[in-house]
N, C-alpha and C positions, 0 to 999 in steps of 0.2 A: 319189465315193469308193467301193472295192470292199468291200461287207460282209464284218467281222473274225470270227475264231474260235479260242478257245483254242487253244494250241499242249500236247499235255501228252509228257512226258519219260519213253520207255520205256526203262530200262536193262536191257538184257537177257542175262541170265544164259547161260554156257557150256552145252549138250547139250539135249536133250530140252524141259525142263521151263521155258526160253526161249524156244524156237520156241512152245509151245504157249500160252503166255502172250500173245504177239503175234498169234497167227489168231487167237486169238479177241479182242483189238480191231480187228483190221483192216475187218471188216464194218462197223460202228457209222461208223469215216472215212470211209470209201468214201461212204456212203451219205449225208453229215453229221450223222449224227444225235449222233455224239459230238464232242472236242473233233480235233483232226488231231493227229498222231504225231510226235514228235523222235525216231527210233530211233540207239540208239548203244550200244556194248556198255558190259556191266558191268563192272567190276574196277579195277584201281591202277595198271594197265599204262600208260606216259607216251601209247600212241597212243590208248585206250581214254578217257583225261580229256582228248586232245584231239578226238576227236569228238564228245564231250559237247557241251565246249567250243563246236562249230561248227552243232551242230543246235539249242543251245537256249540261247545269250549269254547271253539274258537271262529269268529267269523269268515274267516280264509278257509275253513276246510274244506277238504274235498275226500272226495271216496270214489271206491272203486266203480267203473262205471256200470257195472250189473248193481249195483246195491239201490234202491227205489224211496227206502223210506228209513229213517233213524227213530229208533220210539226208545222213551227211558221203559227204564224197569220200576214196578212199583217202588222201591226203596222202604219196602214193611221190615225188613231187615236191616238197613244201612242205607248207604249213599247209591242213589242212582245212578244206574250207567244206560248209555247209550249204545241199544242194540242194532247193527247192522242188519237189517232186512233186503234180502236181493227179493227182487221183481218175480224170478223162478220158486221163490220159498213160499211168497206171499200167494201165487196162484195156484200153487201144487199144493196147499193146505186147503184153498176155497172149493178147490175143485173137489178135493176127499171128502170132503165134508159133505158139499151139495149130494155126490153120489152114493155117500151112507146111510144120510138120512130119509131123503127123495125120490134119489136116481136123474137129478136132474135141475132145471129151475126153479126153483121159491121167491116167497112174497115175502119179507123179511119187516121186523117193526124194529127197532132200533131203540134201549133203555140201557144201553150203556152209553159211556163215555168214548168219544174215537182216537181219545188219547191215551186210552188202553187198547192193548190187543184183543181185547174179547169185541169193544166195538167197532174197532180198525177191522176186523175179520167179516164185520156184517157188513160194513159198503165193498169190501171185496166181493164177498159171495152175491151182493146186490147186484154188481157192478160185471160179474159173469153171468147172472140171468138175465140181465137186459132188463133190470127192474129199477125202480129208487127205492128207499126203504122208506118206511113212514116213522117218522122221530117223532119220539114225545118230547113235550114240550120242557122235562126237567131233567132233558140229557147233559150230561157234561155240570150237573149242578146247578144248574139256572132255576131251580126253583125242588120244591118238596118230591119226591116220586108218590104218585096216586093210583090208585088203582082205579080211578074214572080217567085217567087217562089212558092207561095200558089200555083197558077194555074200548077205549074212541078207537086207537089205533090199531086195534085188533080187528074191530070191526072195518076197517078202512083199507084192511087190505084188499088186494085184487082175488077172488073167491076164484079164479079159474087158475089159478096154480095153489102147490099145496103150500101153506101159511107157517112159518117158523120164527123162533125169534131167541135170544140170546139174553138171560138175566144172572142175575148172580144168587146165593141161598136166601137170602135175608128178602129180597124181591118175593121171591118163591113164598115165603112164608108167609107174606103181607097178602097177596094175593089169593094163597091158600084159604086162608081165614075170611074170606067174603063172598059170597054169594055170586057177586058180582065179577069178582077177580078172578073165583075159580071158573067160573063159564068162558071167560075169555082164556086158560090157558086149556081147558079142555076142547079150544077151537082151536087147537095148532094141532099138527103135524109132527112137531118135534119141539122144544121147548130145552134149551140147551141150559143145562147149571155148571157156573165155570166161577172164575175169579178168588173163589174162596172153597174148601173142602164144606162137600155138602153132607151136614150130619146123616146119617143112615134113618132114623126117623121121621126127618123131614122127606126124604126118599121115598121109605115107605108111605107115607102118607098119600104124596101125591100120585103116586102109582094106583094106590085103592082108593080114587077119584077120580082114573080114569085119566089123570093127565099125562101123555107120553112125555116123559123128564127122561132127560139124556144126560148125565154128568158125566163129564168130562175132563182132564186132566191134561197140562198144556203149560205153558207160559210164552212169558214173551220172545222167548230164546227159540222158539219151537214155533214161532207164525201164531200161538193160541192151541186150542186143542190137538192134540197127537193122537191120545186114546181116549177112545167111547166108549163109555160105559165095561171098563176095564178088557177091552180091544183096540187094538190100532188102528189106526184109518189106514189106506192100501197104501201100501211103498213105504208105510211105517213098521218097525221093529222095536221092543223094550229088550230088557234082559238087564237083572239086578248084580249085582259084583258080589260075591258069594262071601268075598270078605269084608265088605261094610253094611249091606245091606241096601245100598245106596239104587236108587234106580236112574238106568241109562237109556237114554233114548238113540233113535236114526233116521234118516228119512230124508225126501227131496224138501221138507217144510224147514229143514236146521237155518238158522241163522247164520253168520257169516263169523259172526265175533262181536267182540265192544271197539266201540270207537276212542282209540287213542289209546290201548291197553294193552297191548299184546299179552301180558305177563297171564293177564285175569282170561285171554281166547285161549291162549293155551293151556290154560289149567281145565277150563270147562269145555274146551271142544277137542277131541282125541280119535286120531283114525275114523272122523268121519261118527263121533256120537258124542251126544252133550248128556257131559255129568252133570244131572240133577242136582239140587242142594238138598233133593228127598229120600226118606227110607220109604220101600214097600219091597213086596212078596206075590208071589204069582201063587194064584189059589186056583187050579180047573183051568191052568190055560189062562187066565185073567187079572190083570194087573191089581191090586190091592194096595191103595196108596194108604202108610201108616203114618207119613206126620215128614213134617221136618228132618235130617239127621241130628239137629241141634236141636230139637224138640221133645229125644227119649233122652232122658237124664238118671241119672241114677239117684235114688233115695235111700239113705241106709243102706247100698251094697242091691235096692231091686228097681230092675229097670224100670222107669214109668214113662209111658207116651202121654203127654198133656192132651194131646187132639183126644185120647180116650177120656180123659177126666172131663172133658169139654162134651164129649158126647152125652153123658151122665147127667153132667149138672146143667144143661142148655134148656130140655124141656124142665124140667123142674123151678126154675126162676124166670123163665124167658130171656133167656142168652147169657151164654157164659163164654168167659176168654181165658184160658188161664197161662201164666207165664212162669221162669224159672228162672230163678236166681244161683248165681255159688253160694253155697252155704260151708263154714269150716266144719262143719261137727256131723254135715248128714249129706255134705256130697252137693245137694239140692236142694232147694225151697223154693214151696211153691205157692203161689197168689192167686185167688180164683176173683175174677170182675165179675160179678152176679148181675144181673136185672133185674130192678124192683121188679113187680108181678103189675103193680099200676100205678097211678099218680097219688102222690102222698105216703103210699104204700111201703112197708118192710118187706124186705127178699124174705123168704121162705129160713127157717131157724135152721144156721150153717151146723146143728148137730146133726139135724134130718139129714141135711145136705151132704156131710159128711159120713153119714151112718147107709147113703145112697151110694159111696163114692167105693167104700169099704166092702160092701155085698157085691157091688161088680169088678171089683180093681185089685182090692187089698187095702190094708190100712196106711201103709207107702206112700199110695195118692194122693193121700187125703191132702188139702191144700192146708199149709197154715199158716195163714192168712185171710183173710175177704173184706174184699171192697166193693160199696154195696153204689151200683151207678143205673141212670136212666134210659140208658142205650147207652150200647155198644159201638167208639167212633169209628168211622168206617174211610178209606182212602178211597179216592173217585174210584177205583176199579172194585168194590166192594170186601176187599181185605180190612182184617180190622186192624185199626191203626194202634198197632201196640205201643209204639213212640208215647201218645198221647197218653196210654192207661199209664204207663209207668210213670208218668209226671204228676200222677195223682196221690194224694194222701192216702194212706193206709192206716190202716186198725191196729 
């Protein structure tokens, strides 16, 4: 039987004064010298008491004693679980990473949450370069994201190493569109998009402005990103299951399991690789992430990928979500959340919308439904909180 180790329960508080609470336990786990980490945020919020919930069930737990930190999973699909992270998975993914994008130590800014893995991964990689990271002040939710803050902390880093930092699409785009925002992402190095699938136009975009965008492909189960910019990071391997389509990951960054599940470790971890819940296709040697497995649905007898509908209708209203339902009569229906264009403002006339959806898709796609909203709600790791749209009234 594998030697037990405390389990203890970091709730960690909105901005600054939470992140810095957590580096400074994170040495002591890494190391064993302390007990290992439940991180899950602080506050009342229903998602916030359920990642408690899934990193720390029960107060007597304990875990193996290679395991370092416990983090939920977003739960944008379901009930959170608590992912096992060993000390070896957490560093063998900081270290890939540093060496992909670098070759070495970076200056890192910090606008995520560290109670995701996308910002859990920035005080790692922080925390191998002998750096601290410079946190904005509306990490973790404590206040609005600005793009005069990005750009304080951009300028703020140390200029004698090369400068990187970790946002999600929706960051990207905010920042995109100013003047201001974009000079500060055009001063990284590397500028990683994670959390959520980054539309291929917002992509484009920032590429032909010069700013090096890394998207990357990851979750919680994987330490955070695996493959860059559809390649793996070293000692990582994909390869898709020819009969689902599903894509499979491997590597020294795999997670360990869920806490308190075996049924749910052994479904997703298998000889040493974790099933995905996603479809993709390898195109040129290069991963090609298409959505969800429960996110191509079939309509009238023809497959439809929603993240493709989404790509369509996203520039065209300023962000779209769209979801699927069972339908008796067509297999599928589907609901597109549109984004007015401005304040006061009607979304864009869902005939255009759909006469948009039908020249790249087929008529199949077309959504029918629309629910016309003011943004897109978004869960701290920058996924959109579908939970929240379906609670919404519809047309």
């Amino acid at each position: 039987m594998s030697r037990q180790r405390d389990l203890r329960r970091v709730d960690v508080v909105p901005g600054p004064v939470g992140v810095e609470a957590l580096l400074d336990l994170l040495p002591e786990a890494l190391a064993g010298d302390g007990p290992a980490l439940a991180v899950a945020p602080a506050g009342d919020e229903p998602a916030a008491a359920r990642a408690r919930a899934a990193v720390l069930p029960d107060p007597a737990a304990t875990v193996d004693d290679d395991i370092a930190v416990v983090l939920a999973t977003s739960g944008s699909t379901g009930a959170p679980r608590g992912v096992l992270l060993p000390a070896s998975a957490l560093l063998a993914s900081a270290e890939a990473a540093l060496v992909t994008l670098v070759g070495g130590a970076a200056a890192w800014s910090l606008a995520l949450p560290v109670t995701s893995v996308g910002g859990l991964q920035v005080l790692m990689r922080s925390l191998m370069s002998s750096t601290e990271p410079e946190v904005l002040p509306s990490v973790g939710g404590a206040s609005r994201f600005t793009v005069a803050e990005f750009a304080a902390a951009t300028w703020r880093l140390d200029p004698s190493l090369p400068g990187c930092t970790s946002i999600v699409p929706t960051q990207a785009a905010i920042l995109l569109d100013d003047p201001e925002g974009l000079a500060a992402l055009q001063a990284y190095d590397a500028v990683l998009l994670g959390g959520a699938r980054t539309p291929p136009e917002l992509l484009a975009r920032l590429r032909a402005a010069h700013v090096v965008a890394v998207p990357t492909y990851g979750m919680t189960e994987t330490c955070g990103g695996i493959v860059y910019d559809g390649v793996p990071l070293p000692g990582a391997s994909f390869r898709i299951d020819e009969a689902t389509g599903r894509i499979e990951v491997s590597g020294p960054m795999l997670a360990r399991g869920y806490l308190g599940d075996d049924v749910a470790t052994a479904e997703a971890f298998v000889d040493g690789w974790h099933r995905t819940p996603d479809a993709g296709r390898i195109v040129d040697g290069r991963l090609e992430v298409l959505g969800r497995l429960d996110d191509v649905v079939q309509v009238g007898g023809v497959n439809v990928a929603v993240t493709a509908v989404e790509d369509v209708l996203g520039p065209l209203c300023g962000g779209a979500v769209v979801l699927a339902e069972p339908d008796d009569r067509w297999g599928a229906r589907l609901t597109a959340y549109v984004v007015r264009p401005g304040p006061g403002a009607d979304v864009s006339d869902t005939e255009a919308l759909g006469a948009a959806v039908i020249a790249r898709l087929g008529r199949a796609a077309v959504p029918r439904a629309w629910v016309r909203i003011d943004a897109v709600p978004l869960l701290p790791n920058g996924k959109p909180d579908r939970a929240a749209l379906r609670s919404l009234p519809r047309a």
